[in-house]
N, CA and C atoms as a LAMMPS dump frame, in Angstrom:
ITEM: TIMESTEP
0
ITEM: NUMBER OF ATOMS
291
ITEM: BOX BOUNDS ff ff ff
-5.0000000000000000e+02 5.0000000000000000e+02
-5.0000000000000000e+02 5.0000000000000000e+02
-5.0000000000000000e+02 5.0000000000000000e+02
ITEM: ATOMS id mol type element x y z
1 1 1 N 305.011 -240.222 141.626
2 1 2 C 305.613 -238.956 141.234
3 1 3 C 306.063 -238.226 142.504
4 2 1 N 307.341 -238.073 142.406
5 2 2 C 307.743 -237.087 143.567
6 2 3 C 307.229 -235.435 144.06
7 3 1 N 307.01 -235.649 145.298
8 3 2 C 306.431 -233.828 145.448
9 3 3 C 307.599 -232.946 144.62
10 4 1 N 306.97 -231.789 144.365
11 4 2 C 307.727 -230.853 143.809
12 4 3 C 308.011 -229.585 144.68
13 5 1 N 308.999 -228.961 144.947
14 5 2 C 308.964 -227.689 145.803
15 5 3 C 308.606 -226.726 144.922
16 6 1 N 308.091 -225.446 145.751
17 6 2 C 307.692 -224.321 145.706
18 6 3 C 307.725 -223.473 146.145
19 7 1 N 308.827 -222.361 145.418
20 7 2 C 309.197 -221.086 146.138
21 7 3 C 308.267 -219.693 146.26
22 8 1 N 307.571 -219.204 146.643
23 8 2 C 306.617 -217.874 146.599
24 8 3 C 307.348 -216.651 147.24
25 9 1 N 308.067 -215.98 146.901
26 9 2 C 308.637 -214.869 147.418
27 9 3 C 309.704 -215.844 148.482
28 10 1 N 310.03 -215.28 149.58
29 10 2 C 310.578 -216.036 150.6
30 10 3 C 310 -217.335 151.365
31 11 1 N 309.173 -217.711 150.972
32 11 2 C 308.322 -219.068 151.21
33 11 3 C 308.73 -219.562 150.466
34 12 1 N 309.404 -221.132 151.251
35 12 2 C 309.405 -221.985 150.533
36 12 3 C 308.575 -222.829 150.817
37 13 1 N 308.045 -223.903 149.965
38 13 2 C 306.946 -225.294 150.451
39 13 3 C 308.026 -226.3 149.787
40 14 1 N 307.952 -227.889 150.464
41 14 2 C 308.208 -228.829 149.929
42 14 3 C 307.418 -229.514 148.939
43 15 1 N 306.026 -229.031 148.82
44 15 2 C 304.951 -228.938 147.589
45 15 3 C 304.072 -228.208 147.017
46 16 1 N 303.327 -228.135 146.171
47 16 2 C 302.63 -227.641 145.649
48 16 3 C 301.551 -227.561 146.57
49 17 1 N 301.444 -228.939 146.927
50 17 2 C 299.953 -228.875 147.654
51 17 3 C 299.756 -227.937 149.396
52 18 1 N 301.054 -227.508 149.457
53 18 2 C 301.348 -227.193 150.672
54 18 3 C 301.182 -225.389 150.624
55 19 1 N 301.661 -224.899 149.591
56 19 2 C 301.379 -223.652 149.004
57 19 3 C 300.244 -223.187 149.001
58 20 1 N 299.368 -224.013 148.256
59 20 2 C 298.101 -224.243 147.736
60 20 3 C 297.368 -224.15 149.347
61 21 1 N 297.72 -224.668 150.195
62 21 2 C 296.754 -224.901 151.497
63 21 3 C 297.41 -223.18 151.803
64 22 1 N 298.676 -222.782 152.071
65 22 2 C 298.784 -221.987 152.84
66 22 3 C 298.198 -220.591 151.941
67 23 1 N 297.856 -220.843 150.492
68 23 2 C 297.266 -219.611 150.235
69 23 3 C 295.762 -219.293 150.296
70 24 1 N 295.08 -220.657 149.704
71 24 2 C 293.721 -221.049 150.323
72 24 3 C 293.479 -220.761 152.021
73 25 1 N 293.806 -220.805 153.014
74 25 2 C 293.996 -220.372 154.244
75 25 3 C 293.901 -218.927 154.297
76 26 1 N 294.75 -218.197 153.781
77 26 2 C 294.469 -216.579 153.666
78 26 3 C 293.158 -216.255 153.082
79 27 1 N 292.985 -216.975 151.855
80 27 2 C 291.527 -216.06 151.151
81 27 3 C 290.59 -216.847 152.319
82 28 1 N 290.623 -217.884 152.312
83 28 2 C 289.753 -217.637 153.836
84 28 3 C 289.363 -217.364 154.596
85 29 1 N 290.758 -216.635 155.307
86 29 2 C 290.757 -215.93 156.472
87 29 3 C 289.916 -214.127 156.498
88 30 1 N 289.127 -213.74 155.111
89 30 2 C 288.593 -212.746 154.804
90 30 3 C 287.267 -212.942 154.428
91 31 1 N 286.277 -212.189 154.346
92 31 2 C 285.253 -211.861 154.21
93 31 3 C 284.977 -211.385 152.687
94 32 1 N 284.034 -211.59 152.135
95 32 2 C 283.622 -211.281 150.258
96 32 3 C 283.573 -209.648 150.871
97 33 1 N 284.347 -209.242 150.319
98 33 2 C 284.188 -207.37 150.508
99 33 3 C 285.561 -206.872 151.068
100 34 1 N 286.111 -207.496 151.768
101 34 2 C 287.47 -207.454 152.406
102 34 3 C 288.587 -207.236 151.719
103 35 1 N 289.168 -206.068 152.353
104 35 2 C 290.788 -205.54 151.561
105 35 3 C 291.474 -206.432 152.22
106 36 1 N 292.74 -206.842 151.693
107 36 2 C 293.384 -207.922 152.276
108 36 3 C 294.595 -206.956 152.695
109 37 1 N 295.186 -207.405 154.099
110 37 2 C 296.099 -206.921 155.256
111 37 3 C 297.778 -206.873 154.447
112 38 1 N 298.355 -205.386 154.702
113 38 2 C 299.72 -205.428 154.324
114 38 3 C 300.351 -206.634 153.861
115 39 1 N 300.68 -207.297 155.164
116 39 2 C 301.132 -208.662 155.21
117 39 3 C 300.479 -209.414 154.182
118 40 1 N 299.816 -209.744 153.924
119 40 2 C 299.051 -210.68 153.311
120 40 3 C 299.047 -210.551 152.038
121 41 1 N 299.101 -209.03 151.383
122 41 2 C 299.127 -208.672 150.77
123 41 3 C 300.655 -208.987 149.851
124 42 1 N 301.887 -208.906 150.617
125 42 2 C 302.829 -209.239 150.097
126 42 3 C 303.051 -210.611 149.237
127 43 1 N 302.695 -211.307 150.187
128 43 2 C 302.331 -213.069 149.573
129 43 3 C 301.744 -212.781 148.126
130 44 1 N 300.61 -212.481 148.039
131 44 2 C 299.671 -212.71 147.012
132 44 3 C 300.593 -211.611 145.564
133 45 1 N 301.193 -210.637 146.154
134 45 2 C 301.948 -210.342 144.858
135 45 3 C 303.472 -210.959 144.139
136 46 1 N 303.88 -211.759 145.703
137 46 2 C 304.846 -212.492 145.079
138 46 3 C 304.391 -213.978 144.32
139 47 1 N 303.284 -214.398 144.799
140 47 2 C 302.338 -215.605 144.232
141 47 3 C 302.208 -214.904 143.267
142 48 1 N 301.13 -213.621 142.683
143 48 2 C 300.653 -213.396 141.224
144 48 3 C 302.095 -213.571 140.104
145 49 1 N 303.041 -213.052 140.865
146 49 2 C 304.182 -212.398 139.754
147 49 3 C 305.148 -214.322 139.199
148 50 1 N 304.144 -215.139 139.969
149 50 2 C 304.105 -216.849 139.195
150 50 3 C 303.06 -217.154 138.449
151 51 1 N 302.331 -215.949 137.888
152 51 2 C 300.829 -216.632 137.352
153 51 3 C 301.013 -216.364 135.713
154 52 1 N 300.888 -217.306 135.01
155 52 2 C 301.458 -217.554 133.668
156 52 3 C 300.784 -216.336 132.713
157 53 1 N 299.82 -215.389 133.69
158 53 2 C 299.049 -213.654 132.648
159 53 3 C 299.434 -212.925 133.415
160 54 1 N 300.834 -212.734 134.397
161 54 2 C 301.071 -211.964 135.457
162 54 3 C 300.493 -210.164 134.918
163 55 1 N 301.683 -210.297 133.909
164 55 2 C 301.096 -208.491 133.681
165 55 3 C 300.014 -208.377 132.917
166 56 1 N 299.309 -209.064 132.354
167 56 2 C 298.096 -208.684 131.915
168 56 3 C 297.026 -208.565 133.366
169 57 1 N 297.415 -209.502 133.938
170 57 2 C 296.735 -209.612 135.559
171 57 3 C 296.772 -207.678 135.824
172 58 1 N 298.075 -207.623 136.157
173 58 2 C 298.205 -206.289 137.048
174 58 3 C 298.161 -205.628 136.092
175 59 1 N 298.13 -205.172 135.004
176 59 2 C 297.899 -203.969 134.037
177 59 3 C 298.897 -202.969 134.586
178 60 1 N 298.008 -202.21 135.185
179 60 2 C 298.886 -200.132 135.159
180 60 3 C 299.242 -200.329 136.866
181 61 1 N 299.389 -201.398 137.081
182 61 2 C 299.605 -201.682 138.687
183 61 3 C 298.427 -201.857 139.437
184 62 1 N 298.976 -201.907 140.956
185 62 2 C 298.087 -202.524 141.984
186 62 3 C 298.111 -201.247 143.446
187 63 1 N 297.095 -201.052 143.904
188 63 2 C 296.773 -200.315 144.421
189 63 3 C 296.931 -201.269 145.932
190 64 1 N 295.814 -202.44 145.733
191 64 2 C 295.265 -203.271 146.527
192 64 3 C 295.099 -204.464 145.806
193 65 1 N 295.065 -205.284 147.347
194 65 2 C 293.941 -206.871 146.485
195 65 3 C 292.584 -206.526 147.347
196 66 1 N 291.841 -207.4 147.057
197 66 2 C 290.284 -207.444 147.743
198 66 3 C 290.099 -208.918 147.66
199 67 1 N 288.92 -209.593 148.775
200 67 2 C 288.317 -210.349 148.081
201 67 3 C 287.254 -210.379 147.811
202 68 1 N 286.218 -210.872 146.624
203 68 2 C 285.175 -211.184 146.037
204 68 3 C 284.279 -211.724 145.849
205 69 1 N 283.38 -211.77 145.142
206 69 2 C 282.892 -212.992 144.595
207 69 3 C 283.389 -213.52 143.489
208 70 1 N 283.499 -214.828 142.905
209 70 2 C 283.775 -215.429 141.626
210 70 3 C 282.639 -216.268 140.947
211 71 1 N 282.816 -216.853 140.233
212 71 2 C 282.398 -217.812 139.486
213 71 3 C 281.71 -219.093 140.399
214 72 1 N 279.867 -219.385 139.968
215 72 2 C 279.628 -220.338 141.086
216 72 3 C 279.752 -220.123 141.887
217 73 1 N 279.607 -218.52 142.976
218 73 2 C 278.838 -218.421 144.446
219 73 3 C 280.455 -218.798 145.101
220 74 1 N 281.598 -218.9 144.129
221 74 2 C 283.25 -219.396 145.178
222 74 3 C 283.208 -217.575 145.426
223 75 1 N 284.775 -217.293 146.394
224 75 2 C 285.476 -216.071 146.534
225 75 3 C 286.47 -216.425 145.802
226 76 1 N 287.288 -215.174 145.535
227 76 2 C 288.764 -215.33 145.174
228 76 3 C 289.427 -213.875 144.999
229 77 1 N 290.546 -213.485 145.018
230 77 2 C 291.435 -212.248 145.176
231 77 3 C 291.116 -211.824 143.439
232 78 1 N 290.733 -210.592 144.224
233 78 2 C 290.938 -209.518 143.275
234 78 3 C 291.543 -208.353 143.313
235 79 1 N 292.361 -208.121 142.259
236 79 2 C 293.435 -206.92 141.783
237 79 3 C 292.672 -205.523 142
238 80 1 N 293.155 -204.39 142.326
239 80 2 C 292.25 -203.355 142.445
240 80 3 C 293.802 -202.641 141.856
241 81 1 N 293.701 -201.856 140.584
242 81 2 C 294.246 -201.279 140.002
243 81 3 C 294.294 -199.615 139.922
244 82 1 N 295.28 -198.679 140.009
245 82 2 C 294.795 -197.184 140.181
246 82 3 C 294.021 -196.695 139.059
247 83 1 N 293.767 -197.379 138.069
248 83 2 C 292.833 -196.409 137.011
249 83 3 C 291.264 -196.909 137.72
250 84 1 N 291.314 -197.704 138.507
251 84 2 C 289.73 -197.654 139.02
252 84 3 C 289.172 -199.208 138.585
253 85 1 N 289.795 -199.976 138.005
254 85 2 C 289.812 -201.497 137.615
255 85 3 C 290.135 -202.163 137.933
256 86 1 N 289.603 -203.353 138.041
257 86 2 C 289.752 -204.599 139.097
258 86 3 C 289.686 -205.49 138.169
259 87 1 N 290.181 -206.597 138.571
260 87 2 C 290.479 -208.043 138.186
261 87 3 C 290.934 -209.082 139.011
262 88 1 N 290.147 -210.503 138.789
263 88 2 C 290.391 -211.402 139.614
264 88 3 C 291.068 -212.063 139.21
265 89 1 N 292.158 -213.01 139.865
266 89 2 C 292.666 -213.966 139.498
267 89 3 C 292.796 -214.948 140.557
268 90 1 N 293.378 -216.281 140.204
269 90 2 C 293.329 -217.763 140.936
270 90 3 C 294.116 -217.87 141.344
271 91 1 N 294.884 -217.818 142.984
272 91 2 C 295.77 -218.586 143.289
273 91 3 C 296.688 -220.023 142.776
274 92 1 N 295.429 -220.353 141.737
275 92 2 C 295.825 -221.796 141.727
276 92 3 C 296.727 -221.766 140.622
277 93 1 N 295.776 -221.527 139.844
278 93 2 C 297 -220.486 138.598
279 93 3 C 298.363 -220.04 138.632
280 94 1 N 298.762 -219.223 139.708
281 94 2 C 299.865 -218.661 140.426
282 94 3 C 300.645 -219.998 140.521
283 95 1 N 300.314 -221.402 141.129
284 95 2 C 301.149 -222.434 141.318
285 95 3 C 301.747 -223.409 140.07
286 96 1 N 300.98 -223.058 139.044
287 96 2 C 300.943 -224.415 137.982
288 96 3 C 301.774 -223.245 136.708
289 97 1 N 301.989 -222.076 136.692
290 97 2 C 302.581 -221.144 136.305
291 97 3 C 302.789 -221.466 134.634
């Protein structure tokens, strides 16, 4: 099966799996408690706005992302919304759309 490309905002990847590393790399690059950086921040909303519950994801909007804890002791980005509500969602999700 041939790789597939993948566009994320102005990022392009020649795969999925390449996306996947460069977004895994960011939630990395933070700490469970950590607001995630302007920059960084941009990515992850042009990634969410590929995630097949985008607006149920962001509800009444986005303030911030953070990262967390998840499921099984993992991290993963979470939505911080202005009514005071948060929600996590999966990068990975974001790719398989």
């Amino acid at each position: 099966m041939p790789s597939k490309p993948l566009t994320i905002g102005p990022l392009h990847f020649a795969k999925k799996g390449d996306a996947a590393a460069f977004l895994q790399a960011i939630l990395h690059r933070y700490d469970v408690g950590d607001k995630v950086s302007p920059a960084d921040e941009q990515v992850l909303r042009d990634a969410l706005a590929l995630h097949p519950e985008a607006g149920a994801k962001i509800g009444c909007g986005i303030t911030h992302f953070s990262v967390r804890s998840a499921d099984f002791g993992t991290k993963c980005f979470w939505i911080n919304r202005p009514d005071g509500t948060t929600e996590k969602f999966s990068y990975k999700a974001c790719l398989t759309g």
